[in-house]
N, C-alpha and C positions, 0 to 999 in steps of 0.2 A: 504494500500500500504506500502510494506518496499521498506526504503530507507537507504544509509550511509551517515550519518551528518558528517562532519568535523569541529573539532576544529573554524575554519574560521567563521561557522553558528554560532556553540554553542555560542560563545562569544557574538553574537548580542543578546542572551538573557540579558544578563547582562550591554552591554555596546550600548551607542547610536552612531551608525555610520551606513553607509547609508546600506538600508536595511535590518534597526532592525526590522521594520513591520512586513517586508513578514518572518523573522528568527522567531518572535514572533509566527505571524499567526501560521509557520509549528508547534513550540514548541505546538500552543494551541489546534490544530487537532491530536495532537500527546497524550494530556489528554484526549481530547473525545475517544479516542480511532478508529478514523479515519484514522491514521498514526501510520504504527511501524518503530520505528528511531532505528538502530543500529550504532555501530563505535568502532573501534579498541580500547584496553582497555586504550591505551596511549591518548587516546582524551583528558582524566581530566589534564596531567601535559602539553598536549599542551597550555591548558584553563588558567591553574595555570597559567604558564609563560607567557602568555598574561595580566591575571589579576597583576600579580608581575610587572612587567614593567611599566602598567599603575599608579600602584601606587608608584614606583619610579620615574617617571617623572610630579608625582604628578596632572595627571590627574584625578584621584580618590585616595583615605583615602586609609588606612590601613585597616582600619573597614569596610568599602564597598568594599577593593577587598574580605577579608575574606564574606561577606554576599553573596559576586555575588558567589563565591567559593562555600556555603551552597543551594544558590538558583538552583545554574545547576547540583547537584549533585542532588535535589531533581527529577527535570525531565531530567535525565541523559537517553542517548542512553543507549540501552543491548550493554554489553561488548563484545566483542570478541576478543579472546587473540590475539598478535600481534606475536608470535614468531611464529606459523605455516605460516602468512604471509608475511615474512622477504622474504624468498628465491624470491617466486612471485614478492615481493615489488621491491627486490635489479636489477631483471633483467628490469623490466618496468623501472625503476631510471637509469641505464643502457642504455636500448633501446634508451629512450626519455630524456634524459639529464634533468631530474626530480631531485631533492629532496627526498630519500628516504621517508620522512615523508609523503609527499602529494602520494607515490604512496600505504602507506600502505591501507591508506583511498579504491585506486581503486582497488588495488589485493582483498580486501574483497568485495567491488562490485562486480568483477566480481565473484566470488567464489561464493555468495550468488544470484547472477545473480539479482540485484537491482540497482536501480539509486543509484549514489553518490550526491550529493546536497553538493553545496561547494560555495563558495564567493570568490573564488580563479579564476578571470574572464579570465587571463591569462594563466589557467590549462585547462580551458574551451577551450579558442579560437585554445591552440594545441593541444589537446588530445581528443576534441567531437569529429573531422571527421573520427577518427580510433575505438574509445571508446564511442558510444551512450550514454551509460548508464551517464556519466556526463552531471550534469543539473545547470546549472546556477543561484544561488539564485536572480541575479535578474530578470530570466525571470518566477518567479512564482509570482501568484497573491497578 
């Protein structure tokens, strides 16, 4: 099955907050070759700047955001460049009083015609009754 990981997920590899599990779980059906994870090429500096943060606020070292930084690049989503889905993005961000960011994530879903998978429960509760394709990380097992 492909699906588009967000930012939101990838970081539960790395960092423990609720529903590292089920992000791990996806991460580790995604080696066996069970799950193909794609995500807009800007996924890694949404990740960076999450892991920067964390280590500014001194939630984790310097040293472990740089490793978490090595470990999610190793099982990184395929890239898919974001500048063909800016225009997509900018009218959905538009439409739905979105954040450009979270809508690049669904313009490539939709485009690719895949579930989005996102931790972003509040992207969920407005945009699944119009947009199927967004899946809730925590209604996966």
């Amino acid at each position: 099955m492909k699906s588009v990981l967000d930012a939101s997920v990838g970081i539960k590899w790395a960092l423990i907050e609720k529903d590292t599990d089920k992000a791990r779980r996806l991460r580790d059906a995604c080696r066996l070759g069970q799950h193909h994870l794609i995500a807009p090429d800007w996924f890694i500096a949404e990740v960076m700047n999450i892991l920067g943060k964390a280590a500014a606020r001194r939630q984790i070292s310097a040293a472990d955001a740089r490793q978490a930084y090595a470990d999610i690049l190793q099982d990184a989503p395929v890239w898919h460049p974001s500048l063909p889905l800016l225009d997509d993005a900018f009218n959905l961000a538009l439409q739905h009083q979105r954040a450009v960011y979270d809508c690049v994530y669904l313009a490539l879903a939709i485009r690719e015609q895949c579930q989005l998978i996102t931790a972003d429960d509040a992207l969920v509760r407005q945009l699944q009754p119009i947009y199927g394709c967004l899946v809730a990380l925590s209604s996966l097992p």
